[in-house]
C-alpha positions as CSV (number, residue, x, y, z in Angstrom):
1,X,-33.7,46.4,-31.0
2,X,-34.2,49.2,-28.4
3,X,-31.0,48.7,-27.0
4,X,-29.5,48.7,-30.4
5,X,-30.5,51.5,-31.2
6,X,-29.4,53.0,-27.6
7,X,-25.9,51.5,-28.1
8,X,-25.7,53.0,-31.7
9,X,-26.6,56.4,-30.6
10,X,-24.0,56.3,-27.8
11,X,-21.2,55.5,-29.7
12,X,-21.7,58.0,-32.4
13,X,-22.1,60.4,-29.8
14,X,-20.0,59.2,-26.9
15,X,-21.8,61.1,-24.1
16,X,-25.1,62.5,-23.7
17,X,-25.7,65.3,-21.5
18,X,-28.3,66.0,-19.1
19,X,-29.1,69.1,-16.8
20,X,-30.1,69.2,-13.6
21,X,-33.8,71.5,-13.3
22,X,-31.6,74.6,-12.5
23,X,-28.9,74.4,-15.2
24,X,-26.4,74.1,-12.7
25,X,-25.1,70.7,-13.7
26,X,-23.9,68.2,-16.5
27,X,-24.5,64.6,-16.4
28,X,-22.4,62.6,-18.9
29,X,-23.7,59.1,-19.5
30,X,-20.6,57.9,-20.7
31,X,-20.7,54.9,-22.7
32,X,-18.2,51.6,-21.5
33,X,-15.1,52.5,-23.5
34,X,-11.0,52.4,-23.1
35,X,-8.5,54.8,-24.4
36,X,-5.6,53.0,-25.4
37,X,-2.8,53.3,-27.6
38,X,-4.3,56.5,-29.6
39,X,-7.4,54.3,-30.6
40,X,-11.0,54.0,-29.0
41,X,-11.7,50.1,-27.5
42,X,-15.8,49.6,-27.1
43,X,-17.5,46.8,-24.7
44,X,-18.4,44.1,-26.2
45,X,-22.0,44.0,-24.5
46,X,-22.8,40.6,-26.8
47,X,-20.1,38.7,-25.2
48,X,-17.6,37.6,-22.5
49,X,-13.8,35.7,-22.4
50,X,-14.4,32.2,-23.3
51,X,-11.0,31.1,-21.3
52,X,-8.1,32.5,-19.5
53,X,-6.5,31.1,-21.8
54,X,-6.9,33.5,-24.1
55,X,-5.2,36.4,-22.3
56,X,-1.7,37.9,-23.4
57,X,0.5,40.1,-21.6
58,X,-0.7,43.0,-19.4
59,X,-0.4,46.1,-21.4
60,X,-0.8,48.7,-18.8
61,X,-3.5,50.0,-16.2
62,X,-6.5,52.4,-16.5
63,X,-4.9,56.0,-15.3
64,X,-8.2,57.6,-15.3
65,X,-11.8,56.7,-14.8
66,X,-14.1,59.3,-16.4
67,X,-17.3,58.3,-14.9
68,X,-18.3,60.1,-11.9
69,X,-15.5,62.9,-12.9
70,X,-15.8,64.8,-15.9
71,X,-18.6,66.8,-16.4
72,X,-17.8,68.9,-19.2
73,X,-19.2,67.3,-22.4
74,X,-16.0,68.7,-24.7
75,X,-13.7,66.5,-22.4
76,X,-11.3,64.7,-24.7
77,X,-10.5,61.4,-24.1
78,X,-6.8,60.1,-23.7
79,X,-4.7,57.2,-23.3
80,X,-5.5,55.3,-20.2
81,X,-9.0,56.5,-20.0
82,X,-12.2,54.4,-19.2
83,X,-15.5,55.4,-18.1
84,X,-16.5,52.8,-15.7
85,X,-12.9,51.3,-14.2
86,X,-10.8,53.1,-11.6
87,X,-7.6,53.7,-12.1
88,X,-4.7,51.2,-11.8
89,X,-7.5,48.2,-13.3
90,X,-5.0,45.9,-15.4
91,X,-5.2,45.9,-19.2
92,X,-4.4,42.9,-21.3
93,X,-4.2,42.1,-24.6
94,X,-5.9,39.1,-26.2
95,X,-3.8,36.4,-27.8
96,X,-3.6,36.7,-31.5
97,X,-6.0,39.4,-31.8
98,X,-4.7,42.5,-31.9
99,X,-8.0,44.4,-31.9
100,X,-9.5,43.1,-28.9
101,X,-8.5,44.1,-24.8
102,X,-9.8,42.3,-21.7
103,X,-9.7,44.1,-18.8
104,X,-9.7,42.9,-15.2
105,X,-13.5,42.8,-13.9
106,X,-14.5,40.8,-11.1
107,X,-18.2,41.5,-12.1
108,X,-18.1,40.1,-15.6
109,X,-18.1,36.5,-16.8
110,X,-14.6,34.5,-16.4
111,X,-13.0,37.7,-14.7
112,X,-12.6,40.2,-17.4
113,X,-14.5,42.6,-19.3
114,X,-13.3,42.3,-23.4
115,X,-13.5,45.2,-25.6
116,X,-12.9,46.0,-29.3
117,X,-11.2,48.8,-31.4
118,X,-13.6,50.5,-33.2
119,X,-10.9,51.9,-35.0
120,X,-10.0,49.2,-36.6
121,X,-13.3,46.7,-36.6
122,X,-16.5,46.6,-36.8
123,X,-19.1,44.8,-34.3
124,X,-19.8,41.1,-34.9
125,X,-21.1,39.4,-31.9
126,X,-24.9,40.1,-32.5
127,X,-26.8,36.9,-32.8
128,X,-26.7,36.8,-36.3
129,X,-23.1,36.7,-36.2
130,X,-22.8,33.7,-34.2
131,X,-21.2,30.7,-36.3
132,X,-23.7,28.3,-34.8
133,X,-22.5,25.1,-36.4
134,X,-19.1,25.9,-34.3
135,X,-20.8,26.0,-30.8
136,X,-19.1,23.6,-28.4
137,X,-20.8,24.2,-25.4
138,X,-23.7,26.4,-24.2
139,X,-24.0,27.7,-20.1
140,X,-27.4,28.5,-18.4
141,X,-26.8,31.6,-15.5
142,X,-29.7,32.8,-13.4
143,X,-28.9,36.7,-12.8
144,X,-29.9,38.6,-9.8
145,X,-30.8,36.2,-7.2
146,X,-29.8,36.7,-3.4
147,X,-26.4,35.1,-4.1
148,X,-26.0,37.1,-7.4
149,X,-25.5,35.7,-10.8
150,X,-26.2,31.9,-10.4
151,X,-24.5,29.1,-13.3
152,X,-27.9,26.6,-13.6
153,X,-27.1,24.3,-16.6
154,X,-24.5,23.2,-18.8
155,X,-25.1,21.9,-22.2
156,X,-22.1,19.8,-23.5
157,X,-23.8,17.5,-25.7
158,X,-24.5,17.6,-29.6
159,X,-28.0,16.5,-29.4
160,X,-29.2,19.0,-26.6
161,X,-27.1,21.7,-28.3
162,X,-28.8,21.4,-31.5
163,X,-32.4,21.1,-29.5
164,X,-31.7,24.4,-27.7
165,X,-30.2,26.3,-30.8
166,X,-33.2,24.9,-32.7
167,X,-35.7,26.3,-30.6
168,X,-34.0,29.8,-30.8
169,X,-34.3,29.9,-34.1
170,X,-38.0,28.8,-34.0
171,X,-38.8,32.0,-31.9
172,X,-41.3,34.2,-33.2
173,X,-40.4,37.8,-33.4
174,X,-42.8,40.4,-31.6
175,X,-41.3,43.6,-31.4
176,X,-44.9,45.2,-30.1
177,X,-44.6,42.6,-27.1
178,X,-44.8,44.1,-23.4
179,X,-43.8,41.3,-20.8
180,X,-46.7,41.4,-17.9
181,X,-45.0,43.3,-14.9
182,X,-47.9,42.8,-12.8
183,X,-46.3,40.2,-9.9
184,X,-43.2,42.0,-10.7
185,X,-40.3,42.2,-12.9
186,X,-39.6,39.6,-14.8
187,X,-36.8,36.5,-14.4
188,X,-33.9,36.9,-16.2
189,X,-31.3,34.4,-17.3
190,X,-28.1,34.9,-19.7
191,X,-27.4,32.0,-22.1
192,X,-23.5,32.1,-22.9
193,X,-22.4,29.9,-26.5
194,X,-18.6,28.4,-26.7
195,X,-16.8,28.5,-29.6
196,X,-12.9,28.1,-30.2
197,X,-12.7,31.7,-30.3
198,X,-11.6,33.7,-27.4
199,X,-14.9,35.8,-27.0
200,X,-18.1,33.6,-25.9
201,X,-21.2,34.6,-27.4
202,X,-24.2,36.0,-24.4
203,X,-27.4,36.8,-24.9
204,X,-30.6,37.4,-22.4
205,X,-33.6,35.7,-21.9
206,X,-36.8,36.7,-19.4
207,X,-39.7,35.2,-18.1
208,X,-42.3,37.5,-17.1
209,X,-44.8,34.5,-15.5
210,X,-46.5,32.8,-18.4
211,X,-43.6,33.9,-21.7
212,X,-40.0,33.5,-22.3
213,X,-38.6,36.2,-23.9
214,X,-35.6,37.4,-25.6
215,X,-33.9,40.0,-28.0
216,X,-31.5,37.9,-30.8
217,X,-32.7,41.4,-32.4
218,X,-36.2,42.6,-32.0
219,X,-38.0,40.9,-29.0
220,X,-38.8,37.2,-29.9
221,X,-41.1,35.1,-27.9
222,X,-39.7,31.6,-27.1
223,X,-42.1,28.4,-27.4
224,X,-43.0,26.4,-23.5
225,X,-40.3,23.8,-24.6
226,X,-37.3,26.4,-23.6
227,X,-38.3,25.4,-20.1
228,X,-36.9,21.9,-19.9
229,X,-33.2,24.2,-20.6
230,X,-33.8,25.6,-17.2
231,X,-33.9,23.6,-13.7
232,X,-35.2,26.4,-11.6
233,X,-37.9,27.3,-13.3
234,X,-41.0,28.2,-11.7
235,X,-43.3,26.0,-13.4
């Protein structure tokens, strides 16, 4: 829910400004967004490309990235303008969606980033969203190991599917809880959900030594069974 609320505050604002101790200088944390075509395009932080498939015709190239330079909070955003990708990153539109981009991102899931006019739409990849009964398939990455983000399991079956999506649904919610950072930060892992749509469903989930943990909205804990979804787990 925190980062909700984060995210919310961002995009009604765009920017928030900070000053250096001496006034000297503006910080801008710029929220992920694309200029394009007159209308503002939003990251879709709650999901990734499902398929290549899915991608259209490239529709031009970033001309500007505004992270890093523009420091003057009255900037005004125009066409071609992201915060986070340098210029010439390819821009693509999505197969029968009109309101959705993917842009090249060798970072992100499947090799793009996907965005969504919030112009024209409005957000619907929270967990709540998610047509469950249409999931197809359901990956297992381990993120931020020595080789980077690590793909673990695979879930292609209907019986484990409805086991794991079961159990998520059985988590308790406890917004109050604080993960024990004692040893260290917690595990996290990134559970992705297929559908036939273009945009896969992703959401978190930590292990901080003795809990799994995760955020379908507030912080929910996760019941000791969730470990049999996960081959490298510590116990």
């Amino acid at each position: 829910m925190k980062r909700l609320v984060l995210f919310v505050i961002g995009v009604f604002f765009l920017t928030a400004c900070r000053s250096t101790p001496f006034g000297s200088h503006t910080i801008i944390d710029w929220v992920d967004f694309l200029k394009w075509d007159g209308k503002e395009y939003l990251g879709i932080y709650d999901g990734v490309l499902s398929d290549e498939k899915y991608i259209g015709e490239k529709v031009g190239t970033v001309k500007f990235k505004v992270a890093d330079n523009v420091n003057n909070p009255s900037y005004k955003t125009k066409d071609g303008d992201a915060a986070f990708h340098p210029k010439g990153t390819e821009i693509y539109s999505i197969n029968g969606y009109p309101n959705l981009l993917a842009v090249k991102s060798s970072s992100d899931l499947n090799g793009y980033r996907v965005y969504y006019s919030n112009d024209d739409m409005e957000y619907q990849w929270h967990y709540k969203d998610m047509p469950s009964n249409e999931v197809t398939r359901i990956e297992f990455y381990h993120l931020y190991t020595d080789e980077g983000t690590q793909k673990i399991a695979e879930f292609n079956q209907q019986e484990e599917r409805q086991k794991l999506l079961q159990l998520l649904k059985d988590s308790q919610e406890s917004p109050n809880f604080q993960p024990d950072t004692s040893q260290g930060d917690p595990l996290y892992y990134e559970m992705v959900f297929y559908t036939d749509r273009p945009i896969a469903y992703k959401y978190d989930l930590q292990f901080d030594g003795s809990t799994f943990f995760w955020h379908p909205w507030d912080t929910s804990i996760l019941g000791d069974e969730i470990k049999t979804f996960i081959p490298d787990n510590p116990l």
